[in-house]
C-alpha positions in Angstrom: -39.7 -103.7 7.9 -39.6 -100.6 6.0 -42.3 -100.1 2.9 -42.0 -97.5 0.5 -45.7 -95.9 1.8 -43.4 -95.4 5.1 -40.7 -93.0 3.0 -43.8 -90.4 1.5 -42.4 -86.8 1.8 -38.9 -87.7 3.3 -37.5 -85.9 -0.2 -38.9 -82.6 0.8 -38.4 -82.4 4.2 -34.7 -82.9 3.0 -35.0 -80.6 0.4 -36.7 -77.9 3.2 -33.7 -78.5 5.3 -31.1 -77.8 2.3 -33.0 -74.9 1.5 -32.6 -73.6 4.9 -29.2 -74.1 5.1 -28.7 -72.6 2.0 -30.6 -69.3 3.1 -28.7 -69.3 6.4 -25.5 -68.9 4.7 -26.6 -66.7 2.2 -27.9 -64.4 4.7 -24.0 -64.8 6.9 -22.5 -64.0 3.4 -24.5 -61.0 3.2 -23.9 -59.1 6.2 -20.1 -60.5 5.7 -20.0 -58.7 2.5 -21.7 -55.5 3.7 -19.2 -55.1 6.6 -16.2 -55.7 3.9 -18.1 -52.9 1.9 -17.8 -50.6 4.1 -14.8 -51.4 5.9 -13.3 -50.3 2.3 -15.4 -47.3 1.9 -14.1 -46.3 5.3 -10.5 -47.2 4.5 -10.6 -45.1 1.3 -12.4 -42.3 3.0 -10.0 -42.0 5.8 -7.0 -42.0 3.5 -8.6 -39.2 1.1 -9.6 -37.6 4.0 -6.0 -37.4 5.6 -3.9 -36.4 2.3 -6.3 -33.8 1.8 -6.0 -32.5 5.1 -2.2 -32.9 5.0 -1.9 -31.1 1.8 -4.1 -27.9 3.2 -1.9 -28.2 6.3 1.3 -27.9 4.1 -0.1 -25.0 2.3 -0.9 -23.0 5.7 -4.8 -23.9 5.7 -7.0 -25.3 8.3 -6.0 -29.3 8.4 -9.1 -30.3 10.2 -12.1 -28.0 8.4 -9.9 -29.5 4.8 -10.7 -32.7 6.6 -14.5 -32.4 7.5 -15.1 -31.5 3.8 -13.0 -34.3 2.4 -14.9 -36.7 4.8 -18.2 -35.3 3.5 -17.3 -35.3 -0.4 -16.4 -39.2 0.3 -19.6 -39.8 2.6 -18.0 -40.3 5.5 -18.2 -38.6 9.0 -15.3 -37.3 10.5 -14.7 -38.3 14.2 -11.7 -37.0 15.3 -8.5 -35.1 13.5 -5.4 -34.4 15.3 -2.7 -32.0 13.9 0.5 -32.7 15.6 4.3 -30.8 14.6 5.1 -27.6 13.5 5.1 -25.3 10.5 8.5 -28.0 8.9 7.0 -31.3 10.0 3.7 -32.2 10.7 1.4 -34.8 10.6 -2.5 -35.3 10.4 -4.1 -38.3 11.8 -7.8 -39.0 10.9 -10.6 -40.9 12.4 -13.8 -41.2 10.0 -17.2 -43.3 10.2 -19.1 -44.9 7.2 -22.7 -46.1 7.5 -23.6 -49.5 6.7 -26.3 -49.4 3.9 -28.6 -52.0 5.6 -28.7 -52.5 9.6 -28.4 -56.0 11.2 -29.8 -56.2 14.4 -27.2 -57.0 17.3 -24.2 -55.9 15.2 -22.5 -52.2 15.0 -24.0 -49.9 12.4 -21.0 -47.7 11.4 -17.4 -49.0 10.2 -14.8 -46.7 11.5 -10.6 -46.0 10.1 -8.2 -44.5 10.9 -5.0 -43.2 8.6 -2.7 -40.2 9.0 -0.7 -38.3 6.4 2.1 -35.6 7.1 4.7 -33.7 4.7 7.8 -35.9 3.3 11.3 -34.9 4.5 13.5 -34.2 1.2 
């Protein structure tokens, strides 16, 4: 038979257990929402970057050193630029890397995009 003396503390080892679980998914929320972060600072940054570069390349500039500052100004690192076409029609593809702000062991610290950009036929 079970007394009430037998039941002493069973309310806070539940309550430990809760709090646990509570704590475990605040902490998969976290790095969830750090990677999302910066998967959209790396989106942004690659698309900036490659209209920027595009828009040098039209004028008859250096696509890629247009890129490498854009990357910069939108603290991102630029990994790779390609200029592909001629002098009518070309196109600029982008690769850029954003740092996550806090680093989780076991898991990639960087977030990297890709976008390209190129001159409009009319």
């Amino acid at each position: 038979m079970i007394t009430v003396r037998d039941q002493h503390g069973s309310g806070t080892v539940l309550a430990l257990g809760a709090m646990a679980i509570l704590a475990a998914v605040l902490a998969v929320a976290l790095v969830v929402g750090s990677y999302g972060v910066a998967d959209h600072r790396a989106t942004t940054a690659a698309d900036q970057t490659a209209l920027s570069a595009a828009t040098v390349a039209a004028e008859g500039g250096d696509a890629c050193a247009a890129a490498r500052r854009a990357a910069d100004s939108n603290q991102a690192r630029l990994v790779a630029c390609q200029q592909t076409g001629d002098a009518v029609e070309q196109v600029i593809a982008v690769t850029v890397e954003v740092d996550l702000p806090q680093r989780w062991p076991g898991l990639p610290s960087t977030v990297s995009a890709r976008a390209w950009a190129g001159q409009v036929e009319q």
